[in-house]
N, C-alpha and C positions, 0 to 999 in steps of 0.2 A: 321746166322753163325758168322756175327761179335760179336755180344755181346755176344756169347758164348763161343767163342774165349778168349773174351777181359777178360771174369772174371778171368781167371787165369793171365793174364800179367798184370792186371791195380794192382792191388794189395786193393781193396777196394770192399765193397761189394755192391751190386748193387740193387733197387727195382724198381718195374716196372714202376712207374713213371719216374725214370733216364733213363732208358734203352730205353723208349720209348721217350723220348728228345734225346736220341743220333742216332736212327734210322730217325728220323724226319731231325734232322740237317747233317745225313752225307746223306742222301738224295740229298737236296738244294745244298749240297758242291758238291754232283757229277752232278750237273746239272750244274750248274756255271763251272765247271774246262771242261765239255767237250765243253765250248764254245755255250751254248745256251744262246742264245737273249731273252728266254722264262723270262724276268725279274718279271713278273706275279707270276708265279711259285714259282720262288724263295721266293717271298714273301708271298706265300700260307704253302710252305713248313715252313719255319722260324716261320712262326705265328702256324701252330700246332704244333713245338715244343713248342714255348713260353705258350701253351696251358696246354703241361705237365710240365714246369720246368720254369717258370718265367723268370732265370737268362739267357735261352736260347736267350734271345730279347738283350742280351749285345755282341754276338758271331756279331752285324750285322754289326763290323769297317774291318772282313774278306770280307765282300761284297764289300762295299765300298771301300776299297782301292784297291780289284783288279779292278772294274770298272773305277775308276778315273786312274790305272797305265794302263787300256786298253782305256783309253781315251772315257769309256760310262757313265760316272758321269754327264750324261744331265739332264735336267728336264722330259724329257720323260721317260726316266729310273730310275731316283726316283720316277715318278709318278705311274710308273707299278707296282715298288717293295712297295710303301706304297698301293695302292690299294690291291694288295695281302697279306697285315698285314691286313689289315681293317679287314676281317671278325675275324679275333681272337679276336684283340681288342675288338671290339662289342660285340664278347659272352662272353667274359673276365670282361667286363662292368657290362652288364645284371646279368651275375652269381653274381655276388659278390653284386652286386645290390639288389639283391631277396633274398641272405643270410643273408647280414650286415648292407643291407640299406645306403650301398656307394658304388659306384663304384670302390674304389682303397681301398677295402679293403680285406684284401684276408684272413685274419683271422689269420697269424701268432700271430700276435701282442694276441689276445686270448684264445691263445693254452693253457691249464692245462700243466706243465711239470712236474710239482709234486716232483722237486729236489729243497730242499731250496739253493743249487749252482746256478742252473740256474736259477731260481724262482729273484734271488738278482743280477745275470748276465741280465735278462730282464730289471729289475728296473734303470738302466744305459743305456736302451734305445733297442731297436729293432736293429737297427743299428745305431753306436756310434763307434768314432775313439780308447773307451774305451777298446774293444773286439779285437783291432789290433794287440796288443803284444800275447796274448792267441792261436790266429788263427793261426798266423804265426809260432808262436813255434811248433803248429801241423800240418802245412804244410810241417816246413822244417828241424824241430830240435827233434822230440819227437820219444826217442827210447822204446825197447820192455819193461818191466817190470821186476825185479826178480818173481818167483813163490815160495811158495804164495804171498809172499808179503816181504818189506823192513823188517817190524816188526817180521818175522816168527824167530825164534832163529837156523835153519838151513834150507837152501835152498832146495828144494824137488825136481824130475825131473817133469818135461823137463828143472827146475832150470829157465827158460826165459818161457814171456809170451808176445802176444801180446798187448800194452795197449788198452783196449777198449777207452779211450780218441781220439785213433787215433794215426797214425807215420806217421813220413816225407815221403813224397813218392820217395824220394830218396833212401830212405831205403825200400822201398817194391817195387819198379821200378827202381832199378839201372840205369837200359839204358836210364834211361831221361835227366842222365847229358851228354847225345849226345846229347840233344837238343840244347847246347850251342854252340855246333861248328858247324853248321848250320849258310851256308852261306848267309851273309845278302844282297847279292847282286841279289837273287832270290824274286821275288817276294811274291811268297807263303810264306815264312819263315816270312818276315816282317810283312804281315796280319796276318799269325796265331798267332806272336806274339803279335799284335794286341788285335788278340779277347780273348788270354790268358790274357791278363792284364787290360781286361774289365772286362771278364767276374769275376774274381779276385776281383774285388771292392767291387762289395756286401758282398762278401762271407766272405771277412778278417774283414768286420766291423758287420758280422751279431755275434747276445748274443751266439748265441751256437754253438760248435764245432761237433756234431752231437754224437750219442751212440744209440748201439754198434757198432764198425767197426771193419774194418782189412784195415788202412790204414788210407787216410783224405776220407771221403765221400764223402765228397762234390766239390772235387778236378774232380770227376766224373765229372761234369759241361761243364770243359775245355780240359779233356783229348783229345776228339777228335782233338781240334787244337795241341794238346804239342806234338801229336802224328805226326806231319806234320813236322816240321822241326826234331824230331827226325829220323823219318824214312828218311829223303832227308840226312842226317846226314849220316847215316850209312850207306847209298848206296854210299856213298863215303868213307868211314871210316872202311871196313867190314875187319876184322881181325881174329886172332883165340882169342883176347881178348875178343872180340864184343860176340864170344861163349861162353865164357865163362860167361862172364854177362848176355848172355839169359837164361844158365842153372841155373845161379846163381838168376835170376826172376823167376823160373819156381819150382827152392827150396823152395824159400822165399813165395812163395802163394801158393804151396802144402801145408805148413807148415800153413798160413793161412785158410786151405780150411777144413784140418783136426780137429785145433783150434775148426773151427766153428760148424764142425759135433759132436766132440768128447763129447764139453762142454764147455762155456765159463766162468773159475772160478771169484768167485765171487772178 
C-alpha cells in the first residue's frame, strides 16, 4: 500500500526494481526505529535491497548514526550488521562474476543507449564530476516544457508538457521544501539527512539523467529518507497552507499520471 500510495505523491515514475529497493529498505528502517537489537536483520534487509538498487548500500550512514547516537556503534554491532550484508555481497559477487567475468562489474558501464547524447555523455566516464551540473539541473532546476515544442510557430493545448529529461522535484513534490525546516536537534532528521546525501553522490555523477520520466527518477533512491524529516516537519508545521500544497501535489501528478496514459509527445 506504500508504493502505491507513493506513485502519486513522489512525482516520478516508478519500476519494479525501485519499488522493490524501497520495500526492502523501509522494511530494515522499521526494524531499527522499533528498537530491535535484531542488528543481523538489519543487515539482511539492506543487502536485499542493495540487491535490487545498488545505490541502496549508500542509505547505510541512517544506521549508523542512529546506533552510535544510541550508543550501539560497538563491534558486535557492526559485526552482526556486516554479517547480514555478506550474503548480498556474495551473490552480487558471483552474479556479475558469471556475467562479466569480474565481480564488480555490473554491466552499466556496457549498456547500448543508442542516443549519440548519451552514447558521448558515457565517453566522459560512467561516473565523472562531468555529469554534476546536468544532474543537478534535473534534480532541482528543470521545468515543464512548451508543447510542442520552443520551435512550433504557436503554442498547442495543454500549451505545457512534462520534460521527459526529468523536473526538480520541487516542482512535482512541493512539500519537500518542508524538509528544510525539520529540526536538527532530532535524531532521525540528521541521519536521513545523512543517507539523502549519500545516497545523492552516485546519482549526481552518474552519465545519465534517466528517460522517460515524470520527475527525476532516480531521486526514487532517497525519497524514502527525504520523506522523514519531511513528514517530522509537517507534524509540526500542519497548516491550511500545508493543504493546500498536498492538493497542489496531488494536481501536479494527476497531471503526470494522465501525461503518461494519454501519450507522451514526441
Amino acid at each position: 500500500s506504500l508504493g502505491s500510495r507513493r506513485d502519486f505523491s513522489l512525482g516520478s515514475r516508478r519500476d519494479f526494481s525501485l519499488g522493490s529497493r524501497r520495500d526492502f529498505s523501509l522494511g530494515s528502517r522499521r526494524d531499527f526505529s522499533l528498537g530491535s537489537r535484531r542488528d543481523l536483520l538489519i543487515g539482511l534487509f539492506l543487502g536485499a535491497a542493495f540487491l535490487t538498487r545498488v545505490t541502496a548500500i549508500f542509505a547505510l550512514p541512517w544506521f549508523l548514526y542512529l546506533m552510535w547516537r544510541e550508543q550501539r556503534a560497538n563491534l558486535g554491532t557492526l559485526v552482526k550488521l556486516a554479517v547480514g550484508l555478506a550474503p548480498a555481497f556474495f551473490f552480487f559477487a558471483r552474479y556479475n562474476d558469471a556475467r562479466f567475468g569480474n565481480p564488480f562489474e555490473t554491466g552499466y558501464a556496457h549498456a547500448v543507449v543508442g542516443s549519440p547524447v548519451l552514447m558521448t555523455a558515457l565517453s566522459q566516464g560512467l561516473f565523472s564530476l562531468q555529469h554534476l551540473p546536468k544532474n543537478l539541473y534535473a534534480l532541482l532546476l528543470a521545468t515543464p516544457q512548451p508543447f510542442p515544442s520552443w520551435d512550433a510557430p504557436v503554442l498547442q493545448f495543454p500549451y505545457l508538457a512534462p520534460s521527459p529529461w526529468g523536473m526538480s522535484i520541487f516542482l512535482t513534490t512541493p512539500l519537500f521544501i518542508y524538509a528544510f525546516r525539520a529540526s536538527w536537534r532530532d535524531a532521525r532528521v540528521i541521519a536521513a539527512w545523512l543517507a539523502v546525501a549519500s545516497i545523492l553522490i552516485p546519482l549526481v555523477l552518474y552519465y545519465g539523467i534517466g528517460w522517460v520520466q515524470f520527475g527525476y527518477r532516480y531521486a526514487l533512491d532517497f525519497y524514502p529518507f527525504l520523506f522523514i524529516p519531511t513528514a517530522l516537519a509537517l507534524d509540526q508545521n500542519f497548516s491550511a497552507w500545508t493543504r493546500v500544497g498536498i492538493g497542489a501535489c496531488v494536481l501536479i501528478n494527476l497531471w503526470g499520471a494522465v501525461w503518461s496514459l494519454v501519450g507522451i509527445p514526441a
